[in-house]
N, C-alpha and C positions, 0 to 999 in steps of 0.2 A: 484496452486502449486502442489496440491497431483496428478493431471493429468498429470501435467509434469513429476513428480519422481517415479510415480508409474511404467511407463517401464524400470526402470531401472535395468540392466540385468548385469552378469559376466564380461559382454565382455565394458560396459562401466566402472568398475574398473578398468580392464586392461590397458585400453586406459588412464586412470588418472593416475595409476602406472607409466606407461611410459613417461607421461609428469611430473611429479614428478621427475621423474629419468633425464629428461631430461636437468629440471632445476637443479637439483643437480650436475650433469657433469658443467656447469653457473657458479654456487654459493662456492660449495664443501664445503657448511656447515653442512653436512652430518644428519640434521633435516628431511631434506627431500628425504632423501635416506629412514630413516624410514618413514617416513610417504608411502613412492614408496612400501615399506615390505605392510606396514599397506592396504593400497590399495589391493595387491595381495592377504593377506587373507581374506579380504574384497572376493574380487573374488569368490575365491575358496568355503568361506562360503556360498555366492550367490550358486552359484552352485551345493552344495549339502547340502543344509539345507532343511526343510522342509519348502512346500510352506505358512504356518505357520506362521512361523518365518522369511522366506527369505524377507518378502514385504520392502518397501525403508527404511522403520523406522529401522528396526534391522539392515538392511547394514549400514546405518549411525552410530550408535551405535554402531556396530562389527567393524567400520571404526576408529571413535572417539578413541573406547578405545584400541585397537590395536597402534593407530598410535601414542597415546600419551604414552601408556608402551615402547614400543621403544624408542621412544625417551627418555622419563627421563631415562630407562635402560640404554642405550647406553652411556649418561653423565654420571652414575654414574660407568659402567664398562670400558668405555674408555675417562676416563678424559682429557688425553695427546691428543686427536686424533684432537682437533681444535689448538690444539699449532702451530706453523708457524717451522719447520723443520730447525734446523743452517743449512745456507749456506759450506760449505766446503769452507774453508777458500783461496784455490788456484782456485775455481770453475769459469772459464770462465777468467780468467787472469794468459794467457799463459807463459808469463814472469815470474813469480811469481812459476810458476807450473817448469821452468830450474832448479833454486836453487839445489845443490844437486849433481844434473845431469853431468854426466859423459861425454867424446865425443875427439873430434880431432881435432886440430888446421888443418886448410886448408892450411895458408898461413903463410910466418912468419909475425912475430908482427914487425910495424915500429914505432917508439915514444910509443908503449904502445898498439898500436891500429890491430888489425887483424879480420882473420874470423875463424872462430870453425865449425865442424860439430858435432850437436848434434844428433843422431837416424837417421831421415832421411831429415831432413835440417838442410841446413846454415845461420847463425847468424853472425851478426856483434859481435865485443867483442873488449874488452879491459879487457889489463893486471893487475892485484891486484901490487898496484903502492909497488916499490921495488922487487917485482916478478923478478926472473930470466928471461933473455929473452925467448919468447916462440918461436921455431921453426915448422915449416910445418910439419905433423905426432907426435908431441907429444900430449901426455896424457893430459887431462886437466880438472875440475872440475868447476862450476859454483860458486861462490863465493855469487854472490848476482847480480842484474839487474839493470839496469837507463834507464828508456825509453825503447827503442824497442833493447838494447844494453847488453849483457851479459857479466860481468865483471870474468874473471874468473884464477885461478890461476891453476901453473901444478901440476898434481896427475897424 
């Protein structure tokens, strides 16, 4: 074993740092992001410590206690950071994201039912039931949605 660690040089921290790193991009439990830090001082102390102190023992050591300061640091100064992020609550449901939304009747409405243009497309829609009728060119606001269908009244 001490044959095998005994070459152990700067450039293979690095090389662990980056597979650290690599797996943490994987995981994003960001443990091992520190530990990718821990690695890199690892390195750096390889490389200019005294050939003394640099042999495998102390890099393991300087690796150990680095990569574990980091990390309990990290947990104890970014507590929030493994929390799971609220979703926005209209995020990827486009329907949901009209509401609100301002635009143009296309066509007139017949029984209730027409098209709108919102920004830069058109939407099937229907009328907020008692709504005045909606004609072609008028104003109109989004009420609420049904399906793939924008219900919406005139503003």
């Amino acid at each position: 074993m001490d044959a095998l660690l005994a070459g152990v040089t700067w450039w293979h921290w690095l090389a662990l740092a980056l597979i650290f790193f690599g797996l943490e991009m994987i995981t994003g439990t960001y443990d091992l992001l520190m530990a990718s830090i821990g690695a890199v001082l690892t390195a750096i102390f390889a490389a200019v410590a005294p050939e003394g102190m640099a042999g495998w023992h102390g890099q393991v050591i300087v690796f150990l206690v680095a990569a574990i300061i980091l990390i309990i640091g990290s947990r104890i100064v970014f507590p929030g950071l493994r929390k799971a992020a609220p979703e926005h609550p209209t995020l990827n449901k486009r329907m949901a994201q009209l509401v609100g939304q301002r635009g143009q009747a296309t066509k007139d409405f017949v029984a209730g039912a027409g098209q709108v243009k919102i920004g830069d497309t058109v939407w099937g829609a229907e009328a907020v039931p008692g709504e005045p009728p909606i004609l072609a060119g008028d104003a109109i606001i989004v009420a609420e949605t049904r399906a793939n269908t924008a219900v919406v009244r005139k503003g």
